[in-house]
RODO-2510 file (C-alpha; in nm, 4 decimals, decimal comma):
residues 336
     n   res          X          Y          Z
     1     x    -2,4628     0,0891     1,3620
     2     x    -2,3978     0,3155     1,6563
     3     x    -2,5241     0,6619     1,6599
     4     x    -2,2627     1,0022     1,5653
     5     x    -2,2926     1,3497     1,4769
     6     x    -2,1788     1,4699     1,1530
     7     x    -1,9998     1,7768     1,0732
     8     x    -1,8265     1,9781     0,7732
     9     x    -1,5108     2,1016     0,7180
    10     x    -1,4151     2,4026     0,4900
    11     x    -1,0620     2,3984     0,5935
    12     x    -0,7679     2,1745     0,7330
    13     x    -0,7977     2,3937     1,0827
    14     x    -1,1543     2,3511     1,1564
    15     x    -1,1416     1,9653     1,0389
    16     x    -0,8317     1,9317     1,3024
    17     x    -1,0776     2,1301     1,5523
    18     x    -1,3498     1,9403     1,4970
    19     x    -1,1493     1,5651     1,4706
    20     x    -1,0044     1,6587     1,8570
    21     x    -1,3555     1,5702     1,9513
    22     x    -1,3540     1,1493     2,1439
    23     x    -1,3812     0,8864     1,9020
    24     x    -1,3827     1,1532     1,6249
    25     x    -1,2989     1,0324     1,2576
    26     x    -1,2610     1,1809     0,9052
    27     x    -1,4731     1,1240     0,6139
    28     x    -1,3905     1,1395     0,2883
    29     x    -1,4982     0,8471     0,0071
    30     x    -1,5900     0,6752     0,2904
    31     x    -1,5453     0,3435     0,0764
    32     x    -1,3934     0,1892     0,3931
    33     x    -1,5057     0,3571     0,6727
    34     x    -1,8763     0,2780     0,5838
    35     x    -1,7849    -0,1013     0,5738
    36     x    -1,6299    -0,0563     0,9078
    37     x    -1,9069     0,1486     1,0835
    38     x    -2,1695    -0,0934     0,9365
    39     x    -2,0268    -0,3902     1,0884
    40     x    -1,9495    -0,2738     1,3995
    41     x    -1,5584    -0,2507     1,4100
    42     x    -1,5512     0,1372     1,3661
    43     x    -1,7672     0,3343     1,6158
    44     x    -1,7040     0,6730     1,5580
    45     x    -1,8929     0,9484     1,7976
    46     x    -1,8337     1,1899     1,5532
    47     x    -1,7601     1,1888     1,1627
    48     x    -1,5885     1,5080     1,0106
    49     x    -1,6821     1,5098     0,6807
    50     x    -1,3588     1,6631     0,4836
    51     x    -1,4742     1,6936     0,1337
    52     x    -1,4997     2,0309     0,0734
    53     x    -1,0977     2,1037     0,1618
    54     x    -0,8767     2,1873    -0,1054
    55     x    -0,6845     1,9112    -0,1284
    56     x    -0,8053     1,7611    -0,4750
    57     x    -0,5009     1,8881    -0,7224
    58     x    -0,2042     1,6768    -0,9204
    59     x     0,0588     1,9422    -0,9948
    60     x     0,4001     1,9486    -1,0643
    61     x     0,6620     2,0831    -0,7656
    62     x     0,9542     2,2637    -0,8039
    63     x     1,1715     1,9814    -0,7258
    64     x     1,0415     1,8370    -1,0639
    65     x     0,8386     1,5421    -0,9243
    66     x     0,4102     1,5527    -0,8444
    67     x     0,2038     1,6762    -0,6148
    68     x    -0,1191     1,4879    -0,5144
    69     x    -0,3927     1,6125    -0,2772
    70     x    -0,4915     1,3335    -0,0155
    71     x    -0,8338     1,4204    -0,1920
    72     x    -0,7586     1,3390    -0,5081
    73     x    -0,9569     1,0272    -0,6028
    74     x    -0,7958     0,7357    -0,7095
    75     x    -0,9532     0,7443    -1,0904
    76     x    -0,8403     1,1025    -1,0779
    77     x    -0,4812     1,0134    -1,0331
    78     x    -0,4859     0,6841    -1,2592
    79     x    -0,5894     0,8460    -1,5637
    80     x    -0,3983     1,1294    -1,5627
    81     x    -0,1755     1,1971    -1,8475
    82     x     0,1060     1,3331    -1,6475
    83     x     0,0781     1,0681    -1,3949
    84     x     0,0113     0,7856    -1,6827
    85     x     0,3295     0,9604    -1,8729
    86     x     0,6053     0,9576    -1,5765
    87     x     0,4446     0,7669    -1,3058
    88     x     0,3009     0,4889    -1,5151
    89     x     0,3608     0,1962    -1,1983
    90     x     0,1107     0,4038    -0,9780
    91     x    -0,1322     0,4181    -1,2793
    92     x    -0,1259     0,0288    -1,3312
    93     x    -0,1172    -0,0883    -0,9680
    94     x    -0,4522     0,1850    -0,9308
    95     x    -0,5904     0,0232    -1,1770
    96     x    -0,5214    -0,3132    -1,0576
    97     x    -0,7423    -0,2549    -0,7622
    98     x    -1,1379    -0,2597    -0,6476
    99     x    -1,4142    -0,1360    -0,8669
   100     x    -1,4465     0,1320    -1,1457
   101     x    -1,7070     0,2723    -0,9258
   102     x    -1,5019     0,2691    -0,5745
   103     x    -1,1999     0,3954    -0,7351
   104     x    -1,4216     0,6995    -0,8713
   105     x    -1,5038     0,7894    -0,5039
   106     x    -1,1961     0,6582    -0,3255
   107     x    -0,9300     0,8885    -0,1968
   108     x    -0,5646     0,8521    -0,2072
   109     x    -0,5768     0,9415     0,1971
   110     x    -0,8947     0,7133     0,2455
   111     x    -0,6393     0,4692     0,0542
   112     x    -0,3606     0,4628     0,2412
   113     x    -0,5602     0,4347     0,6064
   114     x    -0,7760     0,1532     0,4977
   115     x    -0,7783    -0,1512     0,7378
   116     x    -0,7165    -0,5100     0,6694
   117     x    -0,9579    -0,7347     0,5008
   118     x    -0,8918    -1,0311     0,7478
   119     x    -1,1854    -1,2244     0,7606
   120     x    -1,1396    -1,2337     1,1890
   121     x    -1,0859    -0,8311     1,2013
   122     x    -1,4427    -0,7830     1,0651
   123     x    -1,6050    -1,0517     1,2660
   124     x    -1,6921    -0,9105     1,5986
   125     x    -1,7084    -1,2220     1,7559
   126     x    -1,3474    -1,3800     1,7020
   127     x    -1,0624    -1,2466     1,8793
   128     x    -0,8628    -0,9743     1,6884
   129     x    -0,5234    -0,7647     1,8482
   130     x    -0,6030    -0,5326     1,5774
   131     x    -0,9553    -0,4570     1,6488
   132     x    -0,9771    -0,4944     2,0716
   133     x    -0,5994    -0,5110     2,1872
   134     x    -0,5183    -0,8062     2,3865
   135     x    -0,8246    -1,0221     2,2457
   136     x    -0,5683    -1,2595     2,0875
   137     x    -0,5203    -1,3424     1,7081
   138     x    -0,8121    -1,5489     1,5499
   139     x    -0,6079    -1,6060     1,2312
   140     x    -0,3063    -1,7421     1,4297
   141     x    -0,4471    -2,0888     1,4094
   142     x    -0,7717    -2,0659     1,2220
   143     x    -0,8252    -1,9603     0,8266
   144     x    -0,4464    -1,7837     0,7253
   145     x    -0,4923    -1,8463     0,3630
   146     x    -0,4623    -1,4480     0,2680
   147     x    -0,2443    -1,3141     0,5544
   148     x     0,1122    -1,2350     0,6152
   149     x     0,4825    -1,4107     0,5509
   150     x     0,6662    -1,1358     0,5876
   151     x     0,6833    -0,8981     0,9233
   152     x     0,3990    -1,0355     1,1021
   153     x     0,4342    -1,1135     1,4945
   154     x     0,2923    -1,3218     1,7657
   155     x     0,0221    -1,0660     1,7882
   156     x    -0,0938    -0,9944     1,4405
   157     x    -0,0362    -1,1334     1,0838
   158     x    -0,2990    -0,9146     0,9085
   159     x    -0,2128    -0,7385     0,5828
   160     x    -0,2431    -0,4210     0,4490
   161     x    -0,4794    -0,4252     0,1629
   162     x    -0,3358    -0,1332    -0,0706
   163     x    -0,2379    -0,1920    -0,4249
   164     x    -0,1780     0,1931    -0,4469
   165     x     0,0360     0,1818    -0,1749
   166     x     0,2890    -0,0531    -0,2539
   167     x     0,3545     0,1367    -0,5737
   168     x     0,4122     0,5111    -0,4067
   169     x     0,6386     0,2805    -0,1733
   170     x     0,8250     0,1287    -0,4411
   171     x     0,8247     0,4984    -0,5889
   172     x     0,9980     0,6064    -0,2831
   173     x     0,6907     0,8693    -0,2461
   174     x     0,6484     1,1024     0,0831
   175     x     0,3523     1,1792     0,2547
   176     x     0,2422     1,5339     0,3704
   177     x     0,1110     1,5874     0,6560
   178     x    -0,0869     1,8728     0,8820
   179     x    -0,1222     1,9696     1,2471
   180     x    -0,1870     2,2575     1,4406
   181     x     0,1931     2,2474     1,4361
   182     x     0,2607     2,2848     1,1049
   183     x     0,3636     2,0594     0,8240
   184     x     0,6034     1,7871     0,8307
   185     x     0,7437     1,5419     0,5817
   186     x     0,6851     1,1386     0,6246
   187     x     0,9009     0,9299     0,3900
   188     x     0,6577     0,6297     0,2591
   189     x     0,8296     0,3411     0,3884
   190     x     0,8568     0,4842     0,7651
   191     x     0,4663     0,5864     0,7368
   192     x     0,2726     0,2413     0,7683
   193     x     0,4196    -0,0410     1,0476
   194     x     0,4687    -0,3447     1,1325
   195     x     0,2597    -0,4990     1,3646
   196     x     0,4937    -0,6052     1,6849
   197     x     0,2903    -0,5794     1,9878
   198     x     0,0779    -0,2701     1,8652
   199     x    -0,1104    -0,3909     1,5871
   200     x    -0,3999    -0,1773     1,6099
   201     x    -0,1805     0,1401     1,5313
   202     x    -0,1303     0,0800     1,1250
   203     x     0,0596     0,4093     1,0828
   204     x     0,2713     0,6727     1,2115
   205     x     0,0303     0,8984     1,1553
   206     x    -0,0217     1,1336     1,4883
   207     x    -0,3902     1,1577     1,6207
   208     x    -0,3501     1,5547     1,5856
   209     x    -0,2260     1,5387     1,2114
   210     x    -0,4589     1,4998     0,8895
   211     x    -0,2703     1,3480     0,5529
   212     x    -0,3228     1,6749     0,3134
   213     x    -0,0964     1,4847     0,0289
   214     x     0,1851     1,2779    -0,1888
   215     x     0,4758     1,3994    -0,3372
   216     x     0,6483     1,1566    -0,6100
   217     x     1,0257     1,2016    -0,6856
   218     x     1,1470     1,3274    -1,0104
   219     x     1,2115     1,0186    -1,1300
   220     x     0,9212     0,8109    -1,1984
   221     x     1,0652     0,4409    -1,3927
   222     x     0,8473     0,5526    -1,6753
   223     x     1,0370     0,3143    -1,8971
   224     x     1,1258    -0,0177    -1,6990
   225     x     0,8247    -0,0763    -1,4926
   226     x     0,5456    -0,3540    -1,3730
   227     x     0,2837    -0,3895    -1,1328
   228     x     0,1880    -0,7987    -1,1539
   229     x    -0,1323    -0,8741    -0,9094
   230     x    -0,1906    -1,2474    -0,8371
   231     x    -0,5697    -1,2932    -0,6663
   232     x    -0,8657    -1,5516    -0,6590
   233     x    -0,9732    -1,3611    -0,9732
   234     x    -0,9412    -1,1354    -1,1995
   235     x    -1,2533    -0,8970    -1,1274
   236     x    -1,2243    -0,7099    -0,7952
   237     x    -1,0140    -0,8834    -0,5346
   238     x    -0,7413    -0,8123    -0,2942
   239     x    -0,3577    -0,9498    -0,3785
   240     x    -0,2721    -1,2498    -0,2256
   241     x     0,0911    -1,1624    -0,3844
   242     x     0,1763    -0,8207    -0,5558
   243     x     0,5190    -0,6997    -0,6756
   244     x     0,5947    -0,2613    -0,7603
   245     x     0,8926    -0,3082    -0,9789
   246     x     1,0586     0,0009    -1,0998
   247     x     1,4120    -0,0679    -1,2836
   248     x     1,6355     0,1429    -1,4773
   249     x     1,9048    -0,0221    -1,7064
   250     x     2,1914     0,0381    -1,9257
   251     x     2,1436    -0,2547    -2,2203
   252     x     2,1232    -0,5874    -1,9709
   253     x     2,2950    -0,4388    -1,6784
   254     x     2,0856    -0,3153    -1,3567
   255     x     2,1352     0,0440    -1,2505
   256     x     1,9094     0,0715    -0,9571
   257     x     1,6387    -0,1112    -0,8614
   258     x     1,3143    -0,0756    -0,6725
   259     x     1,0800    -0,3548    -0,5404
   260     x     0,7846    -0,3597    -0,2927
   261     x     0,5592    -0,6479    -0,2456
   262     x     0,1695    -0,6311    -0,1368
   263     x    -0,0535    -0,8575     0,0295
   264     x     0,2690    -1,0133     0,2279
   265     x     0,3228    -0,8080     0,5271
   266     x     0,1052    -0,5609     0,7702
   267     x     0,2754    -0,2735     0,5005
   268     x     0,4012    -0,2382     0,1774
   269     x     0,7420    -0,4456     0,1980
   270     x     1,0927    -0,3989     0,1056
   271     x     1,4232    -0,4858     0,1284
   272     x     1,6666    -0,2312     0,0437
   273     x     1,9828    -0,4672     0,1325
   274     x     1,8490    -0,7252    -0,1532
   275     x     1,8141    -0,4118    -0,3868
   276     x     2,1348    -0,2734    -0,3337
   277     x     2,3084    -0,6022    -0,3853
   278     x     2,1213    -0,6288    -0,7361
   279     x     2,3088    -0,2844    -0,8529
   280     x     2,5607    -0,3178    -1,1313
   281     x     2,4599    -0,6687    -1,2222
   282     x     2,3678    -0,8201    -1,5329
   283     x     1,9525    -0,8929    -1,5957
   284     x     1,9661    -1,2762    -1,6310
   285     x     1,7833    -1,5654    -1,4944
   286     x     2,0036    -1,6763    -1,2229
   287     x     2,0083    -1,2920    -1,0883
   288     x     1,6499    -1,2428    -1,0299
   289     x     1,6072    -1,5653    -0,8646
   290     x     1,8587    -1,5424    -0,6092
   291     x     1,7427    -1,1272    -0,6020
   292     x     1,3935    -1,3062    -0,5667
   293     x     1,4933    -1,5582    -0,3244
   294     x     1,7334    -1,2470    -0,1049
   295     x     1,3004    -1,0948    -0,0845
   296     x     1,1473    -1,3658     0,0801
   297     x     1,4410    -1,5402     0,3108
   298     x     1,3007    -1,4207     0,5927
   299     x     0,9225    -1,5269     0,5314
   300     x     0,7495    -1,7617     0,7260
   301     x     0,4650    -1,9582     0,5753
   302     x     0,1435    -2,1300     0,8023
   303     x    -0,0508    -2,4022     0,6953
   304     x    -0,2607    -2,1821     0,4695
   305     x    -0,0380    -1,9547     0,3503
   306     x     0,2955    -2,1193     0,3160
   307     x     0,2185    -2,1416    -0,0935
   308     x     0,2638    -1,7541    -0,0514
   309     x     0,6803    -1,8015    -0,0546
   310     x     0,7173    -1,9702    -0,3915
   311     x     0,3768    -1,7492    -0,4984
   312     x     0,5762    -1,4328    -0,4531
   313     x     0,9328    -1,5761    -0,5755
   314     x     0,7750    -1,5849    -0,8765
   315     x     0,5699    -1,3477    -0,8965
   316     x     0,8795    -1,1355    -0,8681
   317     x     1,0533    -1,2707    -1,1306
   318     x     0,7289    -1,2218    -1,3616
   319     x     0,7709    -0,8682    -1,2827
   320     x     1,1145    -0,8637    -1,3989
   321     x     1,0043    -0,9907    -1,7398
   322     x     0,7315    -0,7508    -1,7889
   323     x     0,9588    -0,4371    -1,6946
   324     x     1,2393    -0,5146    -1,8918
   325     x     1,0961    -0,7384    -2,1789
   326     x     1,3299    -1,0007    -2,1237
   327     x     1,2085    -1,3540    -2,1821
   328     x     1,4482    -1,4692    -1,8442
   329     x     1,3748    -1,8511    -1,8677
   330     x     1,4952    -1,8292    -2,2760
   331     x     1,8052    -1,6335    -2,1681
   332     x     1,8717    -1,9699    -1,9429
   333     x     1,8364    -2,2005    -2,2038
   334     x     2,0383    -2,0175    -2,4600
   335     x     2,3378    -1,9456    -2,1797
   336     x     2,3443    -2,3260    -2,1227
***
């Protein structure tokens, strides 16, 4: 572990003041960054401990949706009632992920910047775009078993590790952030990116700016949604396939549609051509597979990951049952 100072923040200005220092970085749960600093892929110079800023509160806006302080730790936001009530997806896929304990410490900021789990990203002595630029992709060729099928590129096919985060994307949640500037308004899906020839920059989150919070839309799917995790097991792991699925229907016929996938791609993924398509059509069998089929077309499977495709076709259409209570494989066998 490398030696840093350490220094507190009352407020977002002195935190920004303090962060412009070289190879500064915030601290907040510190869940991640820890893991990172103790193995030698993070070496901060200085940590800015941000703790103490007021950025803890879940409130209602005037635009009728939610509020929620980049502070606010992720037990905090699970279990409460208003966000259990109208945002029920964000509560389950929470829930869905690490520990009791981590989840009592862990921020919803902290939770959207964590880095990848890839086994070659942590081990300082494989190659890894992501962690020295240029170094070359250990997980190209070697153990792919939990990485991407979906968005990757010749440099990088690391995944983002967020079960919170592919529900506020399937949410179609914003993200607040702060500068010296001002604030400004990042829609969810344009926040994280794809890898391309950058990997090592996960976001489009500006070096002067500090995340101060979510906002949720009015409408929250609180009565046609599912968050279905497949892992190694069913205590604390990271998805190899998850599926946000918020729906809203009249009787059997699809209103609108929302679906984001985890654990596939270097960011929450989805495909808003495949959703619109799925508009105005009746909730059968022979829908969701070819809706579940239109989400993974473009995926492209390695040796050790290739089971991810099928994996995540159905895991989609598992989703589809548990948000709208429709047995889809007996509607098949009673329509033939």
């Amino acid at each position: 572990m490398n030696r840093f100072s350490y220094t507190r923040a009352n407020d977002v200005s002195a935190a920004l003041e303090a962060h412009r220092a070289p190879s500064a970085a915030f601290l907040a749960g510190g869940t991640n960054l820890v893991d990172l600093i103790r193995e030698g892929v993070a070496r901060p110079e200085r940590l800015v401990d941000i703790r103490r800023l007021p950025m803890t509160g879940i409130e209602p806006n005037a635009d009728g949706g939610m509020d929620i302080g980049a502070l606010a730790t992720n037990s905090a936001v699970a279990y409460d009632e208003r966000i259990e009530s109208r945002y029920p997806l964000l509560s389950k896929a929470i829930l869905a992920g690490a520990s009791a304990q981590i989840r009592n410490v862990a921020t919803v900021g902290g939770n959207m910047l964590q880095r990848t789990r890839c086994h070659y990203f942590y081990d300082t002595a494989t190659p890894c775009n992501k962690r020295q630029p240029g170094s070359g992709c250990g997980a190209m060729n070697g153990v792919n078993r939990i990485h991407a099928i979906l968005g990757a590129s010749e440099h990088c096919i690391a995944v983002h590790p967020s079960d919170m985060c592919v529900a506020l994307a399937a949410l179609d949640a914003s993200v607040r952030v702060a500068s010296d500037d001002g604030e400004r308004v990042i829609p969810f899906d344009a926040f994280h990116r794809l890898p391309g020839d950058t990997p090592h920059i996960d976001t489009n989150l500006r070096d002067d700016e500090i995340i101060v919070g979510i906002t949720l839309p009015a409408d929250g799917f609180a009565q046609h949604n599912a968050y279905v995790k497949v892992r190694d097991r069913a205590s604390y792991a990271f998805a190899l396939v998850s599926v946000a699925l918020a729906l809203k229907l009249d009787g059997n016929r699809i209103e609108e549609v929302r679906c984001a996938l985890g654990g596939v791609a270097h960011m929450p993924w989805r495909n808003r051509d495949a959703e619109a398509a799925l508009r105005g059509k009746t909730l059968d069998a022979a829908t969701v597979r070819d809706f579940a089929s239109a989400m993974v077309r473009d995926a492209r499977g390695r040796p050790g990951n290739a089971f991810k495709i099928e994996l995540t076709a159905r895991a989609i259409e598992r989703a589809f049952e548990q948000a709208s209570g429709i047995s889809l494989a007996s509607r098949e066998d009673d329509a033939s």
